[in-house]
C-alpha positions, 0 to 999 in steps of 0.5 A, a space after each residue: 207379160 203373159 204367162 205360159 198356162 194362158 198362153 195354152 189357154 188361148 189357144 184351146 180358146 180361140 180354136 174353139 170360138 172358130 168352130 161355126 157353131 160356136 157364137 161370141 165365145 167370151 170366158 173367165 177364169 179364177 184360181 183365188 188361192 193362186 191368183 190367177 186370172 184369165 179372160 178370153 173373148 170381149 167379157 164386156 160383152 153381155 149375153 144371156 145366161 139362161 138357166 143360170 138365173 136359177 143360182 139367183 132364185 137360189 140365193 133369195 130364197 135362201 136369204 129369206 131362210 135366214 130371214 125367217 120368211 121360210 123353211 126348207 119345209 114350208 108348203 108352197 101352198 102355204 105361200 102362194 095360196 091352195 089354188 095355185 098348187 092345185 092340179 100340179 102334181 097329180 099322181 096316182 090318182 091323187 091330188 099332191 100339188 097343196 103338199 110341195 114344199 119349198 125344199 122339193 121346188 129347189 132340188 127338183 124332187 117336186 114331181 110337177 111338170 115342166 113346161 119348158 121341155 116336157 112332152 104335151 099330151 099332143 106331143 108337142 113341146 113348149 120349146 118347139 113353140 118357142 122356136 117358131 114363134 117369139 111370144 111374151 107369156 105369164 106366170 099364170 100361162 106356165 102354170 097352166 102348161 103344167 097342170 095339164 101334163 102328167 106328174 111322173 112321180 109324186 113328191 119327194 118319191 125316193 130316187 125320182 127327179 125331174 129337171 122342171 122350169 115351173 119349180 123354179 116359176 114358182 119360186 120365183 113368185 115366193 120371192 115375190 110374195 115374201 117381198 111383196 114387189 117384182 123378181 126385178 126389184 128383189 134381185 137388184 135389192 139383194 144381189 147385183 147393187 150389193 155385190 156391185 154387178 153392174 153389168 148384170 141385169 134382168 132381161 123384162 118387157 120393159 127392157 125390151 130395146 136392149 135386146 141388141 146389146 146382147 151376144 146373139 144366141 144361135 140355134 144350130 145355124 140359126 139366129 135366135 131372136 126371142 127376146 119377148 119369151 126370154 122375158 117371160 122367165 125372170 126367175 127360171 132364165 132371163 138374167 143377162 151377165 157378163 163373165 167377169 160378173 159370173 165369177 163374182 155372183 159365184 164366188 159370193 154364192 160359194 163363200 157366204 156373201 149372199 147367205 149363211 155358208 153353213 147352208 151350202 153344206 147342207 145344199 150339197 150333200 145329197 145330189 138326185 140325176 134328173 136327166 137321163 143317166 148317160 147325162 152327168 149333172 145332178 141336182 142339190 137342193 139349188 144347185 147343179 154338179 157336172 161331174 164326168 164318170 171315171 169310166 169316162 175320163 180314165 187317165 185324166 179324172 176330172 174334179 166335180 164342179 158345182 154351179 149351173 148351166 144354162 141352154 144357150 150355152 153358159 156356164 158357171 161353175 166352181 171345183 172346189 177340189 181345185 179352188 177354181 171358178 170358171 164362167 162362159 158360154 158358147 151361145 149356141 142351144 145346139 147341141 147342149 152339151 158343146 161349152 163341156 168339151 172346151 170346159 174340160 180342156 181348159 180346166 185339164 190346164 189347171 191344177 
């Protein structure tokens, strides 16, 4: 029998998912303490999860913590070698790339380029690449990308973060370096055949043919057909999931599954902006919180929520206050912000 709350849920849903900008709307949500549970849209149906692929570089680097391969501390250089941090983050004349830590890739407050969306000394962008052109590229052409924009600051500079992919490329080859095999076989090995995600994958060269399984991505109107380029970021946005997955994969995350609770803690406690300030999503040290401004919501204050986001529209997160657990997404890259509304309609239903 379905109950009342989803019924309102449905509802909120399905006159969302009519919107023509809104493309193969699925969602989840968990309330654990209560037992509820509500699906909307095919969950069988896996899309692309983007920058949300970040939480599982996340939680490998966070069991190699425990494994003692690193600390927060450790230098990237220390790991990858002074020649691949080199040039990364120049800033006020000096060379700061060999001294990144690992602490600083995870929380934003690296001060190195990003390549994703950062401005070119041309003027263009590698998104507005992206979007012309489908193109496989390496770790190597994104480093390079990076080294030669502008740093905006230097290390860990006291109020300064910058939402940056290439932190998160580069953590993604410590990952590597420290398990001396692929990003795939790491995140098989340690966190979808563990939790038993089994409709949750790494989109790669060689997946190249399951791109059709896919829900389609859209941007604005337009079709977005880019699978070669969606494959060339395993550890900053190419893993494919389902809502169902989402919400397992988050509540391992949040509950100690996949590395020491008391770290989330610690990943918590401290949050940078790092878009501008009318943008309200800040960085830990891995993970995102969207939390909307009370000027924003006056009658209604809406719980902060932890996880992450993703540009093709996903999201994945968690409110503790609430003890709920929500994944989704629009597939839509136009305008960003579109899953926010629907997720705070929806999350107004639940107390």
């Amino acid at each position: 029998m379905t109950s009342p709350l989803s019924t309102r849920l449905d509802r909120i849903a399905a006159r969302y998912a009519a919107k023509p900008g809104v493309s193969e709307l699925s969602l989840a949500i968990e309330q654990p303490s209560t037992g509820f549970a509500w699906r909307h849209g095919d969950a069988t149906r896996p899309y692309f999860i983007a920058s949300i692929t970040k939480l599982y570089t996340v939680a490998m680097i966070m069991q190699l913590r425990d494994e003692e391969a690193l600390t927060l501390d450790t230098r990237a250089a220390e790991l990858l070698g002074e020649d691949t941090m080199r040039g990364l983050n120049t800033h006020g004349g000096r060379d700061h790339g060999a001294a990144v830590t690992v602490r600083e890739l995870l929380s934003q407050t690296s001060g190195i380029p990003d390549y994703f969306e950062q401005k070119r000394p041309d003027g263009t962008t590698f998104m507005g690449d992206m979007l012309r052109a489908d193109a496989a590229w390496s770790f190597e052409d994104f480093i390079e990308m990076a080294r030669r924009m502008p740093s905006r600051f230097a290390p860990s500079a006291p109020g300064r973060a910058q939402y940056c992919d290439t932190n998160y490329q580069l953590l993604g080859r410590v990952i590597e370096v420290l398990t001396s095999g692929s990003y795939d076989q790491a995140v098989r090995k340690r966190i979808t055949e563990p939790l038993g995600l089994r409709d949750t994958w790494l989109f790669t060269p060689g997946t190249l043919d399951r791109h059709g399984e896919v829900a389609t991505i859209l941007h604005g109107r337009t079709p977005l057909r880019i699978p070669k380029t969606i494959a060339s970021f395993p550890p900053d946005g190419a893993m494919v999931s389902t809502p169902p997955d989402q919400l397992r994969f988050l509540r391992a995350f949040i509950g100690g599954k996949l590395f020491p609770a008391r770290y989330l803690a610690e990943m918590t406690a401290h949050w940078n902006s790092v878009f501008s300030r009318l943008v309200p999503i800040d960085y830990g040290i891995g993970i995102m919180r969207f939390q909307l401004p009370r000027w924003q919501s006056p009658l209604t204050p809406v719980p902060a929520m932890i996880g992450h986001s993703g540009a093709f529209g996903s999201v994945l997160y968690h409110l503790p206050e609430r003890d709920l657990y929500v994944a989704g997404t629009v597939n839509q890259m136009r305008p960003r912000s579109l899953p926010y509304p629907l997720l705070l309609r929806l999350i107004a239903q639940l107390r």
